[in-house]
Every structure is written in structure tokens, then in C-alpha cells.
N, C-alpha and C positions, 0 to 999 in steps of 0.2 A: 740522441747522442750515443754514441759507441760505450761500449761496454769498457769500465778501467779495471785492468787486471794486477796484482801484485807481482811486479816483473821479475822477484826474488824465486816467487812460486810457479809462474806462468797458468794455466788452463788448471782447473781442475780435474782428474781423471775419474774414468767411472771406479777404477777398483781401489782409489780412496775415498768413496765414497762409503758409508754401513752397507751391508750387505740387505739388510732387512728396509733400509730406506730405499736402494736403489732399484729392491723387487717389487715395494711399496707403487713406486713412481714407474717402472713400466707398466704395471697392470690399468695406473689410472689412464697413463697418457694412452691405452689401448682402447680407452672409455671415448676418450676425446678423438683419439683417430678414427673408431668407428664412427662417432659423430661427424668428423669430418667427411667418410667416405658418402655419409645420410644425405650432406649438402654440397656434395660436388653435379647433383641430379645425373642425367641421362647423358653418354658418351658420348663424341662427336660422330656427325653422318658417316657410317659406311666402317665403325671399330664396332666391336662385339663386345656387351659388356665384359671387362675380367680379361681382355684377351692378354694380355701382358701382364698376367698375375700367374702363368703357368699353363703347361698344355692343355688344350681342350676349349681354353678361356672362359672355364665356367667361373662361378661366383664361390668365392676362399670359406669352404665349410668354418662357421663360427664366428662368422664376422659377415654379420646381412647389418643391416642398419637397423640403429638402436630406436623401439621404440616408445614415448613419452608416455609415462606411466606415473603417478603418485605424487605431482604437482597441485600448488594449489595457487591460487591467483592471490598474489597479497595489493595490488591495485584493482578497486573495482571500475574505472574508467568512469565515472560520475562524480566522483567526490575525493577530495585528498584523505578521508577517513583511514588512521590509520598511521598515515605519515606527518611528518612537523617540520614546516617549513615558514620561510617568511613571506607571508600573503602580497608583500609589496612585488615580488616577484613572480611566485610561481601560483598557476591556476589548472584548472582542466578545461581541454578545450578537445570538442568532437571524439572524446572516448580516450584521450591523452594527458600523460602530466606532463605541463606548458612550465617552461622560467625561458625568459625573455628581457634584457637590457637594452639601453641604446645610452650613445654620449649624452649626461649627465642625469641617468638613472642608470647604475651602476651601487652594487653592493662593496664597500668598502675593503672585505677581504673574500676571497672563495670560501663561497658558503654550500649549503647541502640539501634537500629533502632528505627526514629521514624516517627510516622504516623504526615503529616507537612498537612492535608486535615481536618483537625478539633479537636474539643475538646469537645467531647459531655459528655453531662450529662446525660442522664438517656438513656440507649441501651440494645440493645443485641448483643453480639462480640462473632462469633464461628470462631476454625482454628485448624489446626491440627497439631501437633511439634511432634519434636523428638528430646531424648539428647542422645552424647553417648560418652564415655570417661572417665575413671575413676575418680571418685569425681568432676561430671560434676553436672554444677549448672546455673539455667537460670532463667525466671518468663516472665510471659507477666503483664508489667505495665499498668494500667490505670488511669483516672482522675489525671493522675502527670502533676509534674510542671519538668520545667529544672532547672537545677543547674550551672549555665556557673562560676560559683567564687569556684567550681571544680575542672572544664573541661569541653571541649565542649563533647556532647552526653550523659552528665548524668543527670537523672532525679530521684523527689524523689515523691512518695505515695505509692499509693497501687499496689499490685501486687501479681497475683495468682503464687504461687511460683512452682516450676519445680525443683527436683533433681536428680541426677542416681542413689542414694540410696533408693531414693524413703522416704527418713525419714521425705520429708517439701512437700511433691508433692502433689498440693490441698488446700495448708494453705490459708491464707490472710495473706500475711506479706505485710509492710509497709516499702518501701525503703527509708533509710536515716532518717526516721523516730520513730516511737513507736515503732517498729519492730515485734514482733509476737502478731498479735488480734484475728483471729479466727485459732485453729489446723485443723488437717483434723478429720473429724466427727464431730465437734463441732459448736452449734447455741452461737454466744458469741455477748458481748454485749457493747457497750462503752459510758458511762454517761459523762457527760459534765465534763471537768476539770479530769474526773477518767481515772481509766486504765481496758482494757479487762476482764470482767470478762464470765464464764458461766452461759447461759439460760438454754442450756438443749444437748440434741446429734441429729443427723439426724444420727447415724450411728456407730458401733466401729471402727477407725482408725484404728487399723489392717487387719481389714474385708473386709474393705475400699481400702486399699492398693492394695489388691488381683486385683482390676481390672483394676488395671494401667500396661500398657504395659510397662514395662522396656525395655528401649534400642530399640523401636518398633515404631512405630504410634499410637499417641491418638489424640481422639476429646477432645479439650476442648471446655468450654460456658464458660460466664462470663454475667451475669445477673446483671445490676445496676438499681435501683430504688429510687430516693430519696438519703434516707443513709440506703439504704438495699442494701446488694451486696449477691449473690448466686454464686457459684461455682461448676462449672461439672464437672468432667473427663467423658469420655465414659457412656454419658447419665447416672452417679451417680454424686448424690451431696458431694461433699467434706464438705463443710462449707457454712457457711451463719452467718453475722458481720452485726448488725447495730449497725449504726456508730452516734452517739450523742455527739458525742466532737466535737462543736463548731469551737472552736479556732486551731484544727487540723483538720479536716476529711476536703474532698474533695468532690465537689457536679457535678466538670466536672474537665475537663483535657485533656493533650496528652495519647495516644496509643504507645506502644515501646515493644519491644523484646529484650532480656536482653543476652549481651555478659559478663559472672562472669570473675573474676581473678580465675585460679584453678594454682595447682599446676603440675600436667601436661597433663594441655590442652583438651579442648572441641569440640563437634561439634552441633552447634547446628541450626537445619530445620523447619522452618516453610511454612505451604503450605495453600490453602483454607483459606482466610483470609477473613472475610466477617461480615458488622455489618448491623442491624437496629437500626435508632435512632427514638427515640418518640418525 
């Protein structure tokens, strides 16, 4: 769904933005672009790496690809050790965490695996998922909170959303929450007390989409900073939200993997689970 803007205000601009948030957010999103440039791999036949980066076409001193350093695996691919989930659901399967529904085994509301080894606040969280299943729908939540006056397993913040349609794959939605704050392509922005508006784009979301593996293997990142959050897919940024709502946004939290209600039925695989925290 498209971005709603306060049509009093229209877009937000960068030089109303803090000066020190919006130096804050290009340094990160130069984190996540270099990661993007790590997973775009080798040039098409017959371009010269770089050649359209400046004369010579060599590679832009200070920006090689970033490499994976000070991670540690918080799934060991044997066991759910670690995480709390509802066993009716989710299991390991061939070095993966497995949750799987079909019409009329179905959890009652979107529920979660979750990471019970901490609540970090500023990280970097990469892993690799897979959905597949007609109108299959999942996210990996972060900085959330639990919801037990729910259900046990449900949690609500933020969360890099996942779907088989591919129409929200990449966003920043907020579960249980504000719900859509940054699309995919979109650098958006959230003022104290206000709602989501646009900075600017990292991207066209359609264009964007092209590199998501439907029904396949992707890496995701999940980059938080402060109240900057950046979002991968396959070494591309999806989005990028800083978050200036006070009274709503989240500054740490639990980690979870998101089992949806569909209407018939999901699968959903996560493997290579692994975060650094600052």
C-alpha cells in the first residue's frame, strides 16, 4: 500500500530533518549500500567493473564490499535451543527452522518464534528465509515487545515484512502497531507524535522487487541504528525509516519469525541466523 502523507505538510524534506539524524542516516545507509554493491556480484559480459562510476572505471576508493566480521549464529540448525515457539507449528528440518500450516491447522492469530537470548538495540541481524504457499505471508520482527493479553507467542513492533506475492517483501511494517512506515524503495520518515511520511527513494519498488527470489532462498540484513533501521534483501536495500516517534518506536527488543494466519496455509524456513550487536 502506498505511503499516506499529511497533505497539509506534503513530503518531508531532508533540511527538516535534525542535522545530526540526518548525518546519523547517511553514514548507515552507506553501510547498507555498500552491502548492496557486495550482492549485486559480477557485471554484465563485455562492462568493466566501475565503468560508469567515473573515468578509468576502476573501483570508488572506500567502498570495496563490506566484509562479514563479528557475527555470531544465534540458530544452531539442530535444535530450536534458544528460541520459544509453539511446537504444534514450528520444528527443524535439514539444518532449518520449519512452521508450516495447512486449512484447518492454523494458529488462531499471527504468532512468532522467538529469540529468548536477548533484546538488543542497535545490531546487525542477517538469515536467510524462504515462503512458499499461496498467499503466504511472514516478516522477521525486531525491537518488539510480547503481547501475552493476546496470546502466548505474539509480539508487536517492527518488522521487515516477507510475502509470496512479493507486493510488502522489504517494507518496514509495524506489527500490531502504526502498520505501514517505510514501502519497499522508500527512505521515510516519522516525526514525533506524526505518521510516515517520504524523504526520498533508494530505489523504484518495482525494480526492486526483480531481485527477490520468489518461492526461493534470500539473504536478508536488517541494519538498526539508534532509530535508523535499513533493510536488505539479496545485498539490495529495500527501505530505510527513521523512526522519531517518541512515544511509539522501539530502541531494542525481542527477535521472532513470523508464523501469518493465511487462508490456505504456509511454509515458512529460516536458516543462517546470525547477529552482531554494538
Amino acid at each position: 500500500m502506498p505511503l499516506r502523507t499529511d497533505n497539509g505538510r506534503g513530503a518531508v524534506r531532508m533540511a527538516a530533518l535534525p542535522i545530526c539524524v540526518t548525518a546519523c542516516a547517511a553514514a548507515l545507509l552507506s553501510i547498507g549500500l555498500a552491502a548492496q554493491d557486495a550482492g549485486r556480484g559480477a557485471p554484465p559480459a563485455g562492462v568493466q567493473a566501475g565503468a560508469a562510476r567515473g573515468q578509468g572505471g576502476g573501483a570508488t576508493p572506500g567502498q570495496q564490499p563490506i566484509e562479514e566480521s563479528g557475527f555470531r549464529q544465534i540458530f544452531d540448525e539442530s535444535s530450536l535451543k534458544g528460541w520459544d515457539c509453539d511446537p504444534d507449528f514450528w520444528r527443524v528440518e535439514r539444518g532449518s527452522m520449519v512452521a508450516e500450516t495447512r486449512p484447518g491447522h492454523m494458529p488462531k492469530q499471527n504468532i512468532f518464534c522467538i529469540w529468548r537470548d536477548g533484546k538488543p538495540a542497535d545490531f546487525d541481524l542477517k538469515l536467510q528465509y524462504r515462503l512458499t504457499g499461496a498467499g503466504g505471508n511472514s516478516g522477521v520482527q525486531y525491537r518488539s515487545i510480547e503481547r501475552p493479553d493476546v496470546a502466548q507467542w505474539v509480539m508487536q513492533c517492527y518488522q521487515a515484512d516477507i510475502d509470496a506475492d512479493e507486493r510488502y517483501t522489504g517494507q518496514v511494517y509495524e506489527e500490531r502497531g502504526r502498520g505501514f512506515l517505510a514501502n519497499r524503495g522508500n527512505f521515510a520518515y516519522v516525526g514525533d507524535g506524526g505518521k510516515s511520511a517520504l524523504v526520498g527513494s533508494v530505489g523504484d519498488g518495482n525494480e526492486l522487487k526483480k531481485f527477490i527470489h520468489s518461492g526461493d532462498w534470500n539473504d536478508m540484513e536488517v541494519i538498526a541504528r539508534g532509530n535508523t533501521l535499513i533493510q536488505l534483501i539479496n545485498g539490495h536495500v529495500m527501505s530505510v525509516l527513521i523512526d522519531d516517534d517518541k512515544a511509539n518506536r522501539k530502541l531494542d527488543g525481542l527477535i521472532g519469525i513470523q508464523l501469518h494466519v493465511t487462508q490456505a496455509g504456509e511454509k515458512v524456513e529460516a536458516r543462517k541466523i546470525r547477529i552482531k550487536i554494538f
